[in-house]
Structure formats: structure tokens, C-alpha cells
C-alpha positions as a Markdown table, in Angstrom:
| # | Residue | x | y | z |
|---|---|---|---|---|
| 1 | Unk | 10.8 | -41.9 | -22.1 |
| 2 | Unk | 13.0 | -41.3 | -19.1 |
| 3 | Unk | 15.3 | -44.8 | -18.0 |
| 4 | Unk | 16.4 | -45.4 | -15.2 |
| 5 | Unk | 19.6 | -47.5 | -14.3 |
| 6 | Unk | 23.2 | -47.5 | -12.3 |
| 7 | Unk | 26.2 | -46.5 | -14.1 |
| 8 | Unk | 27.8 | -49.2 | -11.5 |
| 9 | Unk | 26.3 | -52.2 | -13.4 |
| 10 | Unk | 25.2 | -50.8 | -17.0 |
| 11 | Unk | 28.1 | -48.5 | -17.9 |
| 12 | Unk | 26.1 | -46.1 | -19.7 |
| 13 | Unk | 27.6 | -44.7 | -21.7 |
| 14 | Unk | 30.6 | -45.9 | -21.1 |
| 15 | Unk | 32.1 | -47.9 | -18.1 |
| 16 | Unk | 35.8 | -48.3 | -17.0 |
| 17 | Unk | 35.2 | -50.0 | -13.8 |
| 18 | Unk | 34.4 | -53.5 | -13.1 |
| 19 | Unk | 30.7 | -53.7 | -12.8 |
| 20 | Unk | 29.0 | -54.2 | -9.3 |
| 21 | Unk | 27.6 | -57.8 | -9.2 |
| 22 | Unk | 26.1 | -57.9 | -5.7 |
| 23 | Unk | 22.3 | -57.0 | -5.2 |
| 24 | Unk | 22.3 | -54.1 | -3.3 |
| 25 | Unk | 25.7 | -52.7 | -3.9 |
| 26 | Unk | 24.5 | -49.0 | -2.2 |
| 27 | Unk | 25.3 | -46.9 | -5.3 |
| 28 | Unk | 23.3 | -44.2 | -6.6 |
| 29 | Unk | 20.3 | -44.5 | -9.4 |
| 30 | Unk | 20.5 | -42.5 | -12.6 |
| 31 | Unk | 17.5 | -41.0 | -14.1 |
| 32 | Unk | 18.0 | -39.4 | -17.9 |
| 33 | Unk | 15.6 | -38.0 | -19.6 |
| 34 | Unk | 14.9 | -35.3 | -22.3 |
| 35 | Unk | 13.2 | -32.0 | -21.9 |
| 36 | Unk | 10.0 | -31.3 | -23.8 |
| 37 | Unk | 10.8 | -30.7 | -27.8 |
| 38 | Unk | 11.3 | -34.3 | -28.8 |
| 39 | Unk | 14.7 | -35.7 | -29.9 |
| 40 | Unk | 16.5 | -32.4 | -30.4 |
| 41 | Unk | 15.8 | -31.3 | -26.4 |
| 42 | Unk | 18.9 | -31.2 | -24.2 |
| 43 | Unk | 18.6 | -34.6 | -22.2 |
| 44 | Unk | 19.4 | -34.3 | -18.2 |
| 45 | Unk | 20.5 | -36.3 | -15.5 |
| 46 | Unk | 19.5 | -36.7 | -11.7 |
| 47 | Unk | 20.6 | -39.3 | -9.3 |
| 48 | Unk | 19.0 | -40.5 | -6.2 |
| 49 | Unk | 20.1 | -42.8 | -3.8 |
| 50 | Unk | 17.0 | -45.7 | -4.5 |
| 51 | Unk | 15.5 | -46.9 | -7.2 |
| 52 | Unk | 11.6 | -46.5 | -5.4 |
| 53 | Unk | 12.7 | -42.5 | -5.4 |
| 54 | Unk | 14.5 | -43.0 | -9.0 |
| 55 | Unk | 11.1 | -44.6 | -10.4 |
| 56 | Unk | 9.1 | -42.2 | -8.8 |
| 57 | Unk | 10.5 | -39.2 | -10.0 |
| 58 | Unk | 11.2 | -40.8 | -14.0 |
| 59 | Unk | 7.4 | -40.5 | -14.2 |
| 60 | Unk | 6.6 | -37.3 | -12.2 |
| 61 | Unk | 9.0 | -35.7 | -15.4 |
| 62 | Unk | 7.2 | -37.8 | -18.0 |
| 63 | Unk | 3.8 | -36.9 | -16.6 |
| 64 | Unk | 4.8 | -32.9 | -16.3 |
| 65 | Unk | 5.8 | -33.4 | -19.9 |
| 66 | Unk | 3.0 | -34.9 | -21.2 |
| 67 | Unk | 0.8 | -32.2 | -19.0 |
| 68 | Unk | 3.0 | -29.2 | -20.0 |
| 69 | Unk | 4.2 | -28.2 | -16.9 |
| 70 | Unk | 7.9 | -29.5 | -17.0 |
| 71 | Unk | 9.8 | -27.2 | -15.3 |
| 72 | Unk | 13.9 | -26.4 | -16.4 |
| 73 | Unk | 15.6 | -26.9 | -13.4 |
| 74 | Unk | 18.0 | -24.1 | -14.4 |
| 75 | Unk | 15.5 | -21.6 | -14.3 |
| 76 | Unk | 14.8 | -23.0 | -10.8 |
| 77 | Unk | 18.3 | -22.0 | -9.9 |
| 78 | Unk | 18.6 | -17.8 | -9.6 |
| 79 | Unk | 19.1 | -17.4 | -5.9 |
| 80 | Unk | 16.7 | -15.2 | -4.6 |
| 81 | Unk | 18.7 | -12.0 | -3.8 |
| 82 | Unk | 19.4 | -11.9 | -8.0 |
| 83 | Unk | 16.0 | -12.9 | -8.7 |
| 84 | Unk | 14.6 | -9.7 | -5.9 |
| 85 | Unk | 17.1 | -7.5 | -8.2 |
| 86 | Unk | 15.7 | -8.6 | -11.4 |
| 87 | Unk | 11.9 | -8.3 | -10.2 |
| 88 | Unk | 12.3 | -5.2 | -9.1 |
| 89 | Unk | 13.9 | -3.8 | -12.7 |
| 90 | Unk | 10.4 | -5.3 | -14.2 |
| 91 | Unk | 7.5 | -4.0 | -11.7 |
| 92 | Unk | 5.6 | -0.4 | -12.0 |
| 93 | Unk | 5.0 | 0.9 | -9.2 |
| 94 | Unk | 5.2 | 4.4 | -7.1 |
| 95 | Unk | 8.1 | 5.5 | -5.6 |
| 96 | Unk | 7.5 | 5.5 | -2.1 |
| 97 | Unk | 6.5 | 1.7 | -2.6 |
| 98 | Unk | 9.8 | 0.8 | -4.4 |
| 99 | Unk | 11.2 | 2.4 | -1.6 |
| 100 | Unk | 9.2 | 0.4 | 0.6 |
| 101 | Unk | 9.9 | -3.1 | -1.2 |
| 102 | Unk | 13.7 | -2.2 | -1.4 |
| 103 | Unk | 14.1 | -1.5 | 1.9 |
| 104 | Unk | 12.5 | -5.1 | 3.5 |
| 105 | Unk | 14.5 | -6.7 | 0.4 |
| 106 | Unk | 18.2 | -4.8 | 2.3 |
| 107 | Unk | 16.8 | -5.6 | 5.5 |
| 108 | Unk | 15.2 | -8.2 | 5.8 |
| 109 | Unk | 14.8 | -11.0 | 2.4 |
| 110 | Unk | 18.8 | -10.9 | 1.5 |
| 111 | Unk | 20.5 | -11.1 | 5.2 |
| 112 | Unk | 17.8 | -13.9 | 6.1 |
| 113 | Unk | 17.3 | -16.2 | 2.7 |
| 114 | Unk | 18.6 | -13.9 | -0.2 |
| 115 | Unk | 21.1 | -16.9 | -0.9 |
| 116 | Unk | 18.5 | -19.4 | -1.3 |
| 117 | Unk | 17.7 | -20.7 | -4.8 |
| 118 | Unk | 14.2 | -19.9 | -6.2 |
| 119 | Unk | 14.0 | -23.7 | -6.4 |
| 120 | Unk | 15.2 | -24.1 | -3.0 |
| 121 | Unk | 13.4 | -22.0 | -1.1 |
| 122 | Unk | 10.7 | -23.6 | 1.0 |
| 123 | Unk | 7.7 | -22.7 | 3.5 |
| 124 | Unk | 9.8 | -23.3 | 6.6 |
| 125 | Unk | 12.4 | -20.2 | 5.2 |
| 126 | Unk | 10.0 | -18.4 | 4.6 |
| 127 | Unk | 8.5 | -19.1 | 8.4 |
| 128 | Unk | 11.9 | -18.2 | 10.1 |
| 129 | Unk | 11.9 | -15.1 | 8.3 |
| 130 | Unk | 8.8 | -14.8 | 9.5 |
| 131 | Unk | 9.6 | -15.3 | 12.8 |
| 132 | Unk | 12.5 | -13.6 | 12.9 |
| 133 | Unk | 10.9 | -9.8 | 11.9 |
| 134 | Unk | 8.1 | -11.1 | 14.7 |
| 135 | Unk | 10.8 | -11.3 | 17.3 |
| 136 | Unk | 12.4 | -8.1 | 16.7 |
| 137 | Unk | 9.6 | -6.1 | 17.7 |
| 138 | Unk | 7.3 | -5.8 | 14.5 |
| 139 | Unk | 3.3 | -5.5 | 14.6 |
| 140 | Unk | 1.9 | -8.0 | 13.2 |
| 141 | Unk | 0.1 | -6.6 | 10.2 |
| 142 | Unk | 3.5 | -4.8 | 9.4 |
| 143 | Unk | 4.9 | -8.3 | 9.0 |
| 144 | Unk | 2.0 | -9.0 | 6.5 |
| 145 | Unk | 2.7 | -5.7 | 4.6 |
| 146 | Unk | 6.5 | -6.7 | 4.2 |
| 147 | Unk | 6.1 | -10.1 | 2.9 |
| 148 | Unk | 3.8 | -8.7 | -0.3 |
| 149 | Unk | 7.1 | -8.0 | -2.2 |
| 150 | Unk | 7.8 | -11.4 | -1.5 |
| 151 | Unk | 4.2 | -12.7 | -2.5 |
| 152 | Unk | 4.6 | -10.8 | -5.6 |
| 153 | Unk | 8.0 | -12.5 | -6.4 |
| 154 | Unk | 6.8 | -15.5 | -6.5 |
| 155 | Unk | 4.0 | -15.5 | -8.4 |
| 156 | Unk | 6.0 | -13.7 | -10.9 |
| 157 | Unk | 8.6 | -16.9 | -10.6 |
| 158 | Unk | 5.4 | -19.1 | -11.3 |
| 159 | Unk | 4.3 | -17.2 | -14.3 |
| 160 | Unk | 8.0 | -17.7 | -15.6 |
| 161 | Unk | 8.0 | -21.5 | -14.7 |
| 162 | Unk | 10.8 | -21.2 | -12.5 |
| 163 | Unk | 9.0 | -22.6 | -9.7 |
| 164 | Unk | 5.8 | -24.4 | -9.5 |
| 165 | Unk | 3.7 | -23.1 | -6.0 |
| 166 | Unk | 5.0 | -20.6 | -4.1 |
| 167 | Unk | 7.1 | -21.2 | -0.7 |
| 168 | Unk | 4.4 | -18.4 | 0.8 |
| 169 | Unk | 1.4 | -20.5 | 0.8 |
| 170 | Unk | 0.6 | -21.8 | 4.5 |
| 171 | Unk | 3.0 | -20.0 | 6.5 |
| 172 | Unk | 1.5 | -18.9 | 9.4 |
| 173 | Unk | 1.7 | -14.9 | 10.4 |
| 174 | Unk | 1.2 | -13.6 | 13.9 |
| 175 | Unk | -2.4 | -12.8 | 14.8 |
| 176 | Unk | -3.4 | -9.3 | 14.5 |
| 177 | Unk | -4.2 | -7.6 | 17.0 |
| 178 | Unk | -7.2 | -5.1 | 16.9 |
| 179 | Unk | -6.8 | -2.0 | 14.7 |
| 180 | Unk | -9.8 | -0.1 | 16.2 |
| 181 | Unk | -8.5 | 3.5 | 17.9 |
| 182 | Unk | -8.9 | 4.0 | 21.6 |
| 183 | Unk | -10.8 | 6.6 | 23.0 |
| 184 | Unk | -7.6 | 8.4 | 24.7 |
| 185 | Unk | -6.1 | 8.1 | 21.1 |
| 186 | Unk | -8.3 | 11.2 | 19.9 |
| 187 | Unk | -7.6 | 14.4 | 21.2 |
| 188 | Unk | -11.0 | 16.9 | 22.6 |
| 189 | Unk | -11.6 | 19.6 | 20.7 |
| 190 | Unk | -10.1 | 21.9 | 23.4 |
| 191 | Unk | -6.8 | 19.5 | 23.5 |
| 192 | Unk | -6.8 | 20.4 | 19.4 |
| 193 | Unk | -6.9 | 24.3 | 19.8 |
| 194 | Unk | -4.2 | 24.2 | 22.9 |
| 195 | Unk | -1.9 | 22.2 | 20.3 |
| 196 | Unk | -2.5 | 24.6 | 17.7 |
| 197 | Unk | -2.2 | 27.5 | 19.8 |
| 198 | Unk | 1.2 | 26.3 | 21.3 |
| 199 | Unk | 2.7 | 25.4 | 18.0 |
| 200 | Unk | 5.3 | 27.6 | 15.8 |
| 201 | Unk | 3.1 | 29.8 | 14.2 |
| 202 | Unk | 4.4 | 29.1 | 10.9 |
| 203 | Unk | 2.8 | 25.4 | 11.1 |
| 204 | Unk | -0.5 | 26.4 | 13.0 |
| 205 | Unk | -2.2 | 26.4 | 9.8 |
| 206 | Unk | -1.1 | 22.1 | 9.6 |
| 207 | Unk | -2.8 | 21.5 | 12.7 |
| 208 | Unk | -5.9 | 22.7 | 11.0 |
| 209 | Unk | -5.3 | 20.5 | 7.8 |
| 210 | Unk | -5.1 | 17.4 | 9.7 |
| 211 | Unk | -7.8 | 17.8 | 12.1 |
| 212 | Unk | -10.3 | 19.8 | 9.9 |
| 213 | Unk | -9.6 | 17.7 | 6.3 |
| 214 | Unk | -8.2 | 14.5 | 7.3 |
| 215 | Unk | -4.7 | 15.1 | 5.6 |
| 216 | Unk | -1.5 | 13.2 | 7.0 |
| 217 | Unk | 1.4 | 14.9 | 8.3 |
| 218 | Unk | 3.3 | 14.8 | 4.9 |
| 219 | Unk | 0.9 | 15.9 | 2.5 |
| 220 | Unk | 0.0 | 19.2 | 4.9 |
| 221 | Unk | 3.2 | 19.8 | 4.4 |
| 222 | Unk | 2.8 | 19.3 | 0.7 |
| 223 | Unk | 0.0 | 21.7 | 0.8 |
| 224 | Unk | -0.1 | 24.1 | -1.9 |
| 225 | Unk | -2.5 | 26.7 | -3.3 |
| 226 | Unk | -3.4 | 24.9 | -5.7 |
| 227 | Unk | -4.7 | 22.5 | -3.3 |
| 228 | Unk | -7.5 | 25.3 | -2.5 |
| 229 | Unk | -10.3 | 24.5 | -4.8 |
| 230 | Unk | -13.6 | 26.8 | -2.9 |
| 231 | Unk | -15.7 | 24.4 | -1.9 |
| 232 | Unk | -13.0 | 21.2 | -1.5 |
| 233 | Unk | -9.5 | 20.5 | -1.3 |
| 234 | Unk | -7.8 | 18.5 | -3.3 |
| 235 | Unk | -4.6 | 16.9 | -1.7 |
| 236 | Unk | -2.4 | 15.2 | -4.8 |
| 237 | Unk | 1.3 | 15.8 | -3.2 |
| 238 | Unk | 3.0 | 14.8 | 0.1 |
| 239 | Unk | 6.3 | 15.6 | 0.9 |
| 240 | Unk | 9.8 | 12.9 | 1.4 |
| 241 | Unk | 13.2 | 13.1 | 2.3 |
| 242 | Unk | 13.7 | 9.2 | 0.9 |
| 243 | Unk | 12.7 | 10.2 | -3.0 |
| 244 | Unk | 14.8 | 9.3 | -5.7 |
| 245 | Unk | 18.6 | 9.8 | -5.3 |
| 246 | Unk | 18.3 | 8.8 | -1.8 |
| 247 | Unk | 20.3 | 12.5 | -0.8 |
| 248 | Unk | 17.8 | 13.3 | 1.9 |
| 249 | Unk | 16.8 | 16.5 | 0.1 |
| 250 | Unk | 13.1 | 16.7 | 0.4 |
| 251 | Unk | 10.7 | 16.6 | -2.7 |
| 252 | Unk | 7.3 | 16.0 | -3.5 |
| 253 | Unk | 6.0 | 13.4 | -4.4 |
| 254 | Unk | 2.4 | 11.3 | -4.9 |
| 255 | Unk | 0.1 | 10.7 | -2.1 |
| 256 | Unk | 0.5 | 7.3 | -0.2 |
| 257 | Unk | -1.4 | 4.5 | -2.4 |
| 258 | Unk | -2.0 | 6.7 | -5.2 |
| 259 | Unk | 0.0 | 7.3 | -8.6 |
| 260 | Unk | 1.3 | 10.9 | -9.6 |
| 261 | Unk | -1.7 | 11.6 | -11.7 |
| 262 | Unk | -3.9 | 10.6 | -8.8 |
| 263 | Unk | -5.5 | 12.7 | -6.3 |
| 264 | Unk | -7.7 | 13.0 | -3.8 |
| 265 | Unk | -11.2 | 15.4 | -2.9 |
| 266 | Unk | -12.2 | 16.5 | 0.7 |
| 267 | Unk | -15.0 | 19.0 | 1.6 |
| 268 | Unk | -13.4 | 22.5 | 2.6 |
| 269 | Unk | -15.0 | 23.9 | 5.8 |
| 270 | Unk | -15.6 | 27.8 | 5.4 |
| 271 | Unk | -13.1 | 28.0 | 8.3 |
| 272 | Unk | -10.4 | 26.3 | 7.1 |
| 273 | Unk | -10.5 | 28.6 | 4.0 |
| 274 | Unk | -10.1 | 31.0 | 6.4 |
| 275 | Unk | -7.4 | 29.6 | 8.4 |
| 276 | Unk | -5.7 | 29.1 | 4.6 |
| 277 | Unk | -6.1 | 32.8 | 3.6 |
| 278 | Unk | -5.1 | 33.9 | 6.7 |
| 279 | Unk | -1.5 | 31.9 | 6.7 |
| 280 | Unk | -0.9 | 33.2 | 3.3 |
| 281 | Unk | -1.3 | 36.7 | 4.0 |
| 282 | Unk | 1.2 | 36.1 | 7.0 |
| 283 | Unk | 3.9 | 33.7 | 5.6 |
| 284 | Unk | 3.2 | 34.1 | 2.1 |
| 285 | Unk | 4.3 | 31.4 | -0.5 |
| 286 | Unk | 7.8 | 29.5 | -1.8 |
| 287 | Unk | 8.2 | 28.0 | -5.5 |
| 288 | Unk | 8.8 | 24.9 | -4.9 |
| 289 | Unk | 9.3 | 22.4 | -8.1 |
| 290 | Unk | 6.5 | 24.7 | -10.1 |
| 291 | Unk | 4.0 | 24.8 | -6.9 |
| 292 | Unk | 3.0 | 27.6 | -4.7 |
| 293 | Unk | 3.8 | 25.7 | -1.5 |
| 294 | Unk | 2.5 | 27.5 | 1.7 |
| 295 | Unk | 5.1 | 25.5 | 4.5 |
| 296 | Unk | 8.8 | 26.2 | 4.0 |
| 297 | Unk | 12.0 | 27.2 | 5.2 |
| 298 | Unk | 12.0 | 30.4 | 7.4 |
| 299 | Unk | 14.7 | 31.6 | 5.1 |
| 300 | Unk | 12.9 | 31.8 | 1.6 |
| 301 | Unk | 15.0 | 29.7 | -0.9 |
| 302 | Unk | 17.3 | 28.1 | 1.5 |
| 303 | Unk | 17.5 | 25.0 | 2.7 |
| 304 | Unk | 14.7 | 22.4 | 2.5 |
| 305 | Unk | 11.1 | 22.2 | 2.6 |
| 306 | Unk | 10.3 | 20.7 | 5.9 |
| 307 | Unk | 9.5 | 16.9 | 6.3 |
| 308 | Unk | 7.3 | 15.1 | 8.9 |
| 309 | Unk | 10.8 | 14.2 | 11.2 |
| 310 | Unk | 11.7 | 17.8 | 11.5 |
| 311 | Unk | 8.1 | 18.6 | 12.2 |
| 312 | Unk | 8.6 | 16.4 | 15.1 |
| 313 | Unk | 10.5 | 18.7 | 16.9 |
| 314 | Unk | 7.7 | 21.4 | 16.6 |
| 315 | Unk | 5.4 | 19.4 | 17.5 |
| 316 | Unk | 6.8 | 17.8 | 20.6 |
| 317 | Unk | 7.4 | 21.6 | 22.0 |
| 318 | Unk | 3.9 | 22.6 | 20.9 |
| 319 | Unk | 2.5 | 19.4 | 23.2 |
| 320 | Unk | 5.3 | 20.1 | 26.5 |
| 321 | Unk | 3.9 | 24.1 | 26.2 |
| 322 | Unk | 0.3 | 22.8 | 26.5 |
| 323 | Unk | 1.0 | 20.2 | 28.9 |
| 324 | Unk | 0.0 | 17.2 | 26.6 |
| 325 | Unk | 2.5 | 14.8 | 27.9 |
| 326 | Unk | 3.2 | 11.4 | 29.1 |
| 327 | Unk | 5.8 | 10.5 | 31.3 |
| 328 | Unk | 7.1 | 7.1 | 29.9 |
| 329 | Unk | 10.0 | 5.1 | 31.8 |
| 330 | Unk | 11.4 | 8.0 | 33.1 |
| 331 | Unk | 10.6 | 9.9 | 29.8 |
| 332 | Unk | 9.0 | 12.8 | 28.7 |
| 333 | Unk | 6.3 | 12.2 | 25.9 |
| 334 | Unk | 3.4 | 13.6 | 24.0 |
| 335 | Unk | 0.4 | 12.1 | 24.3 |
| 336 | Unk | -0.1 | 12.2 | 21.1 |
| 337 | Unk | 1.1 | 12.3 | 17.3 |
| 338 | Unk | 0.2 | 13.9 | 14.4 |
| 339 | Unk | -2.0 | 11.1 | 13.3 |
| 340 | Unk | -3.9 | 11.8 | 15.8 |
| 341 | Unk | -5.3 | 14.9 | 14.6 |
| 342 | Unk | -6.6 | 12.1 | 11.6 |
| 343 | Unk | -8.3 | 10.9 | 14.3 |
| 344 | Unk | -9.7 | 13.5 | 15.3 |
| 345 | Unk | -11.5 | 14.2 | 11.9 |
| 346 | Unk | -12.4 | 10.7 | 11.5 |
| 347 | Unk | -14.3 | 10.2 | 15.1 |
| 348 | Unk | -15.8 | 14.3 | 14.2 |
| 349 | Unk | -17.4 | 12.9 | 11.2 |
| 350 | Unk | -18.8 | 9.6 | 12.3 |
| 351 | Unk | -20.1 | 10.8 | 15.3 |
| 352 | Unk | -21.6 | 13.7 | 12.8 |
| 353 | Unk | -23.6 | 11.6 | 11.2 |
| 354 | Unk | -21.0 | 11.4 | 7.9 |
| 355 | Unk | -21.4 | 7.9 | 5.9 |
| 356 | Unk | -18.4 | 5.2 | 6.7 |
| 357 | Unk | -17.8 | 5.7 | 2.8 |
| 358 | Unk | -17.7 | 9.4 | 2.3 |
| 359 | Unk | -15.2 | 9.4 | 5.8 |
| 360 | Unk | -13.0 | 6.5 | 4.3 |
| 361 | Unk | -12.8 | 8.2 | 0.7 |
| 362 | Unk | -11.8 | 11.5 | 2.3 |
| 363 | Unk | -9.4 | 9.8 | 4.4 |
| 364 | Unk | -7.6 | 8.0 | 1.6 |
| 365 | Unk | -7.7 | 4.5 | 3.3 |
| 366 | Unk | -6.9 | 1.8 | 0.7 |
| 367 | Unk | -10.7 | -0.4 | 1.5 |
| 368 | Unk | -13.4 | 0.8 | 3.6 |
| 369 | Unk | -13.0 | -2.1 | 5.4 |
| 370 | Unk | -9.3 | 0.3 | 7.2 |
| 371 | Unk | -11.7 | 2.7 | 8.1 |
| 372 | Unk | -14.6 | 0.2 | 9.5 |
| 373 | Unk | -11.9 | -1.5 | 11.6 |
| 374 | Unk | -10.5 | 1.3 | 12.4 |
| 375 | Unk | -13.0 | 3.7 | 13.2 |
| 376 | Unk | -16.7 | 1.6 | 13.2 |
| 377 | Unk | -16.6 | 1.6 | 17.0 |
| 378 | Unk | -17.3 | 5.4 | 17.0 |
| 379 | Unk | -21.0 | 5.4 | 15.9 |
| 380 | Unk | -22.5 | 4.4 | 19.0 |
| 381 | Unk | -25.4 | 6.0 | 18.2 |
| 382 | Unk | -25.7 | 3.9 | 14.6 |
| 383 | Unk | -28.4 | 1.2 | 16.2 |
| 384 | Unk | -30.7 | 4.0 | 17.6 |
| 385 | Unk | -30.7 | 5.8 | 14.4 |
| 386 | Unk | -31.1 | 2.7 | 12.6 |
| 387 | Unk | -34.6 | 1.7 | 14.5 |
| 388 | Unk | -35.6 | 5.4 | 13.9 |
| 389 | Unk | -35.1 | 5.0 | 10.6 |
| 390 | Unk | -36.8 | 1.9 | 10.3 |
| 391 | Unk | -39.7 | 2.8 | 12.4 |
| 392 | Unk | -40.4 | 6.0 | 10.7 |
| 393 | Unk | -40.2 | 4.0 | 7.2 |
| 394 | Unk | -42.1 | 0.5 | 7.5 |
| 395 | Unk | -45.1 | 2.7 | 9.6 |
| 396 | Unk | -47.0 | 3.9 | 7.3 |
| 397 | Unk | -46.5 | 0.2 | 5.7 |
| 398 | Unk | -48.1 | -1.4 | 8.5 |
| 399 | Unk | -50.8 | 0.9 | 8.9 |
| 400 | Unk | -51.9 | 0.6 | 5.0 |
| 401 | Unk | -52.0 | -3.5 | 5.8 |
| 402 | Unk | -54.1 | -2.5 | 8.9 |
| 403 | Unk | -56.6 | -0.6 | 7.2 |
């Protein structure tokens, strides 16, 4: 059983001062008490300025022990930037999301709390840090997708017993705004050709892979003929400059959300197998890591396959040449990005008639609940077609009850 007492007035173990004789003398009360494992367990100490606190913590430890969920508060102890190292030597995950949870942990977790103890660390930390990436500009489901790492830590510091809740639970998180794309976000059809026709010719066929199969920036540029499979497309590769050794050399690497062995199917329009023949037959292919890549340097085998920042500088000249800017505080912009071409497919295939589930899948989005928020707004013919549906089905019900 844990004891509780003053060293000023019993002398346990041993006292060499004259003992306090007043009632309140002000000194601190002692708790000891033995981890779980019976007489053998290394016995601890913990002081506390009143007996009330003294008392009440002498049977929290006895109740945790008797419950088995004592806690060493050595383990309690690793400050969070060693703990973040350690965690991340122990997860599987892709690379681009290691890169993702090592970058918030350099930017953000160790110049904010990283010298907090796992112990120490409390709700209101984790609320300044919080508020601190909120006030510096970022969106506020960003915010939400750099504190997983941080979720993750936790619960792996709760499965270790080094803490018992987690200092996440109840901090508040800016409210989203709405994710849903704005009309003047999607490009026409006409807008789509004048971009592709203003582009460097070597990346007209990427205009055609975003807008006609739903692809992101990187993994068109990751395309390969192996890609090309008749009647679909199967996208498993995007390019990065940020892989592995960090030496900005650009490699491919697994789609976003998906492991290496994972891929992903999209129906292949008859013209975009056209558009695909036709680059080949123009800029042929370049070997790149075993793969039949059809977007590389002009010089064949030199330099680097390009990346979705150096397509950025064809792209903005492809949008000035076809007049699809923006002037923004005094600047130049285009009105739109490469994303928007996603867009693009996403609004052509709702408005097609295409089920939310088939567009989502093709699209790669994590939950169809992205693409709903995202993209539900452009069926606003859905309720009309609903009642035809309806109508034409429960008719012949009602007039079997009639007759």
C-alpha cells in the first residue's frame, strides 16, 4: 500500500534534522509506493505540497494498480521530438506520406512543442499549435491533415502505456469551409482545347490525360505505355522530385493514397488513344527506371524527367498565349491550374449521367464522400431524373392496384 508522510516530522528513512513540531509547518508531503510486481518492484516517490493532494493521488496509484493501468512515469518522460523520431522508425507507410509526416514534424511539431514530454504534453499545446499553423495562413482541413501524424503518435504512446488519453482529444480545429468547386473553377470545353493548343507541344498530350481520364498533374507525367491498356488506363506511377535521398532528382513513385503494388483503372475514350498514339509517333519514348515513359527531357537521356513545378512554367505560357489570365494585385495570373482540367472530367461525367461512385473511383479520391462534397453540386439535373425514374417504375404498380 502507498503511505503517505513528511520527512520533516517522521524521518523516513532516516532524519538528521530536528523534527517540525508545529501543525502546519508548510513542508512538502511524501507519497512512496511500489510499482506493480509485489515486493521485488522498484518503489517511487512523489511529493506534493498537501496532504488532501498527497491522499488523493496514494490511492489513484493503488487503484491503477489494482485495475492494471499503472503507468511508469519514466516512460511518460521521452520528449516528444525523440518520441516523433522513434514513431516514425516503427510505422509503414508510402513515401510520399513519410515525407508528408516528416515535413509538419521539421516544421511545425519540434519548433512549437517537440520539447514537451509525452507526459507533459496537454490539450492547450496541442491548441496553440493549432492556432499557430491557423494564423499563418493554412486552410483549415490542411490543419486537420497535419495533426494525423500527431493523432497517430499518441495513440501509439497509449498502446505503449506511456500516456493514458491523448492530449488531441477536444481541441478545437478551425471550421471548414466548403469544398464544393465553383462554377468559374472548371474550364468550357473551348477554354480546354485553347490550353492545349497553346501549350508546348511536347505536353499537349497531358492536357488530354487530365481532362479526358481524370489523372493529376504528376502521374501524366508519370504516364507510360504501359499505362495503355485498349479499353482503360491504368495509372499506377506519378512522378517526385522529393523521393528518397531528398537530391531533387525526379523518380517515380506510387500514386497518391495508394501503395506501390496499387493501381488504379479509368475508361479510355477512343480519342484519347488516339491522342496517345499520336504523341508517340511524334516524340517517341525514354527508358526511364524499366518504363517506356512518353514525357521527358527534350534531350533524350539528359537531365530529368519533368515534375509538376517545371510544368508550371509551360503551363502559365500556354494560359498568357490563350488569354486565360487573371490580373491579381497588380499581377499576371492564370485562371486556372492543372487541377482544373480534374475538374473538368469530374463536372463532364456527372453532368453525363456517370454514377458518383464510378466518377470518385476513377478519380482516386480517398471516400466518395471527397467527391460528393466536392463535386455533388453538379447534377442539377439528379431530382428530375430521379422522379422520372420513379414515375416510370411505381406506374405500372399503381395501375395493377387499380385494376
Amino acid at each position: 500500500m502507498a503511505t503517505v508522510w513528511q520527512k520533516c516530522r517522521d524521518g523516513y528513512p532516516k532524519r538528521t534534522d530536528p523534527p517540525c513540531e508545529g501543525p502546519k509547518c508548510g513542508h512538502p508531503w511524501t507519497v512512496r509506493y511500489r510499482e506493480p510486481g509485489g515486493r521485488t518492484a522498484k518503489q517511487r516517490e512523489k511529493s506534493f505540497p498537501r496532504k488532501k493532494e498527497a491522499d488523493a493521488y496514494a490511492s489513484k496509484v493503488e487503484n491503477d494498480k489494482n485495475e492494471g493501468v499503472y503507468l511508469d512515469p519514466k516512460r511518460g518522460a521521452i520528449t516528444l521530438r525523440a518520441w516523433a523520431e522513434q514513431w516514425l522508425g516503427q510505422i509503414i507507410v508510402g513515401e510520399s506520406t513519410r515525407r508528408n509526416y516528416e515535413g509538419f514534424i521539421e516544421k511545425w511539431l519540434v519548433p512549437n512543442i517537440g520539447r514537451k514530454t509525452l507526459s507533459g504534453l496537454t490539450a492547450s499545446d496541442v491548441q496553440s499549435l493549432v492556432n499557430k499553423m491557423h494564423r499563418s495562413g493554412l486552410a483549415a482541413s490542411t490543419i486537420s491533415d497535419r495533426l494525423n501524424p500527431l493523432r497517430a503518435m499518441m495513440r501509439a504512446a497509449i498502446r505503449e502505456k506511456r500516456i493514458a488519453d491523448s492530449p488531441c482529444e477536444g481541441v478545437t480545429l478551425p471550421r471548414r469551409g466548403t469544398s464544393a468547386v465553383g462554377e468559374d473553377e472548371i474550364p468550357t470545353l473551348e477554354q480546354v482545347h485553347a490550353i492545349a493548343r497553346n501549350i508546348s507541344g511536347q505536353y499537349a498530350l497531358s492536357i488530354w490525360l487530365m481532362a479526358g481520364a481524370g489523372l493529376r498533374i504528376s502521374e501524366a507525367l508519370g504516364f507510360s505505355v504501359d499505362c495503355d491498356r485498349g479499353d482503360f488506363l491504368r495509372s499506377r506511377r506519378q512522378v517526385s522530385s522529393k523521393a528518397n535521398q531528398g537530391d531533387c532528382r525526379t523518380r517515380l513513385v506510387p500514386l497518391k493514397h495508394r501503395t506501390e503494388d496499387e493501381y488504379r483503372d479509368v475508361p479510355l475514350p477512343p480519342f484519347l488513344s488516339a491522342e496517345i498514339e499520336a504523341h508517340i509517333d511524334q516524340w517517341g519514348v525514354t527508358d526511364v527506371e524499366g518504363f517506356q515513359v512518353l514525357f521527358a527531357p527534350r534531350e533524350r537521356g539528359k537531365g530529368t524527367m519533368p515534375t509538376a513545378t517545371t510544368y508550371g512554367y509551360h503551363w502559365r505560357k500556354a494560359l498568357e498565349a490563350a488569354g486565360l489570365t487573371v490580373l491579381v494585385d497588380g499581377k499576371v495570373k492564370p485562371l486556372f491550374t492543372p487541377h482544373s482540367l480534374r475538374h473538368f472530367f469530374a463536372s463532364t461525367a456527372l453532368g453525363g449521367g456517370v454514377p458518383l461512385l464510378e466518377v470518385s473511383r476513377w478519380l482516386g479520391h480517398r471516400s466518395i464522400k471527397v467527391t460528393a462534397d466536392t463535386y455533388g453540386h453538379l447534377t442539377p439535373d439528379a431530382p428530375e431524373r430521379f422522379r422520372t425514374v420513379m414515375q416510370d417504375a411505381l406506374r405500372p404498380a399503381l395501375k395493377a392496384v387499380a385494376s
